[in-house]
N, C-alpha and C positions, 0 to 999 in steps of 0.2 A: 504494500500500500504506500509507505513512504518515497520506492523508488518509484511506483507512478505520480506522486505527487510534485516529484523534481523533475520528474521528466516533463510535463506539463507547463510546472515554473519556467524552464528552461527552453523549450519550444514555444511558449508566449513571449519570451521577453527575444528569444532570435527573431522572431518574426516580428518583433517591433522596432528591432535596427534596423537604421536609416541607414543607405547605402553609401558607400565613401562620395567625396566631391567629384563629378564627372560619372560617376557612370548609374546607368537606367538602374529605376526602380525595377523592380521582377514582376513579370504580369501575375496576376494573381491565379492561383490553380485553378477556383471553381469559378466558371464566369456567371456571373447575375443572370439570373432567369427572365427571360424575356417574355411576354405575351401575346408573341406573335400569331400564334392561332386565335385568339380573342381578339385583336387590332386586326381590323379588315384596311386598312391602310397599307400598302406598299411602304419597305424599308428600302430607300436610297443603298444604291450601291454606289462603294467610291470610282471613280475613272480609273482607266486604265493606264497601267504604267508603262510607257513606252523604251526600253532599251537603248541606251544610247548606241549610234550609227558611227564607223568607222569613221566618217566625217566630222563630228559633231566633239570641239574637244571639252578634253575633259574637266572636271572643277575645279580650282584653284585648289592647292592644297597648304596649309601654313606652310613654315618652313620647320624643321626639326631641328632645336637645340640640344646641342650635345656639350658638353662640358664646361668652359666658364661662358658668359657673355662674350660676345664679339663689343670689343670697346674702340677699337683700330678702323675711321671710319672711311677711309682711302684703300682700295687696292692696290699692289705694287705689281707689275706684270713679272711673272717669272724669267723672264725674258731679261730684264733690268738686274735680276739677284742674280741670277747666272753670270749675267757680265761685271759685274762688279761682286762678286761674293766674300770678298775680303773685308767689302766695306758693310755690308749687311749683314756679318758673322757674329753671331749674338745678340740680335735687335730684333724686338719684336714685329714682325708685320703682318700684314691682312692681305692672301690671294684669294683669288678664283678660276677656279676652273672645272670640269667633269673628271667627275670619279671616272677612271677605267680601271681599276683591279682594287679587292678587300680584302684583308686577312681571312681565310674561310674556315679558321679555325676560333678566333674570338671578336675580331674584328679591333686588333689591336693596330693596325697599319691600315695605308691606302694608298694608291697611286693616284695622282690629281694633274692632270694635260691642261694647258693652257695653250692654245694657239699649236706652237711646234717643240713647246718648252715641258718636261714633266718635271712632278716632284713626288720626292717619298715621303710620308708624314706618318711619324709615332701619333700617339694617343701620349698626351704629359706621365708618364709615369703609369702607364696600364690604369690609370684614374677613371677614364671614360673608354665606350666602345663605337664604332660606327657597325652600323647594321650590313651585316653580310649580303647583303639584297642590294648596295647602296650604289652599285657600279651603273655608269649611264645617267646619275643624277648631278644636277647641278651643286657647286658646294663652296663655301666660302668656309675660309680656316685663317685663323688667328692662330700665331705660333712663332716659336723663335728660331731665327735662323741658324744651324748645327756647320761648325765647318767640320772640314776631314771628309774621307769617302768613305761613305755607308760600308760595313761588309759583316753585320753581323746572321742571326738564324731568321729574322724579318727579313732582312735582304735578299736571303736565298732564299727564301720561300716565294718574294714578289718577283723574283726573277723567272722563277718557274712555273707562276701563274701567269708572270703576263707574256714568257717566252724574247722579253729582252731586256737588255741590263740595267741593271736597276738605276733608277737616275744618279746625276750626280751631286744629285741639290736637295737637302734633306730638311725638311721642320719639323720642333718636338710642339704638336699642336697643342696649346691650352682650351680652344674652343673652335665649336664645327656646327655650323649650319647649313642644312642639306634643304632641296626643293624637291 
């Protein structure tokens, strides 16, 4: 008797938490009993939802923050840190470009193309991850410039995902915003 009386206390009070910030309440199990055979009224049906068409693009989507704030409000073209890398060797800056390769194992690196220029980018300390999915998307990265030439177990790994040598221009990014 007692353990049905906590089991009860306890299935009342779960089903009176409110659901975290952001996500849907739970439809409820039994739906309200309707009177549709007693209402000689027709119930409206909703319109039909049409599939969007290979033309038709798709919806904006936010952008996806990953690790600190982007605060760096200029991009520098990788093109410029390349040519001058001595001078931007330890300085923090803001590129952009498309993701083409992800670490597939935690999403602890990336490769990021600019124009004709790529770069290899840590995550600051394995702090943050970029989503293994994230290759083809647009991305802005805040991070500091690393001199010396990459050659550690991420470098061989993105060499042999992307089938060529891993750039020679490295950032330890502190923050990633992906579209």
């Amino acid at each position: 008797m007692k353990r049905f009386a906590l089991f009860t206390v306890f299935a009342a009070v779960g089903c009176l938490r409110e659901p975290p910030p952001g996500e849907p309440a739970p439809a409820p199990l039994v739906q309200p009993e309707t009177h549709a055979a007693h209402d000689p009224t027709p119930t409206p049906t909703p319109p039909a939802v049409t599939p969007p068409t290979p033309n038709t693009p798709a919806p904006s989507v936010a952008a996806t923050q990953l690790g600190a704030p982007i605060t760096v409000t200029q991009s520098t073209p990788l093109a410029a840190i390349v040519a001058a890398q001595a001078h931007f060797s330890g300085q923090t800056v803001r590129v952009e470009g498309t993701v083409t390769a992800v670490c597939q194992s935690r999403g602890c690196w990336m490769q990021l193309t600019d124009n004709d220029q790529r770069v290899h980018i840590k995550m600051h300390g394995h702090s943050f991850f970029v989503p293994r999915t994230a290759s083809g998307h647009h991305a802005r990265v805040q991070g500091i410039v690393v001199s010396g030439n990459p050659n550690g177990h991420c470098e061989q790994e993105a060499a042999a995902a992307t089938g060529q040598p891993v750039a020679r221009l490295e950032l330890d990014a502190t923050g990633v915003e992906l579209d």
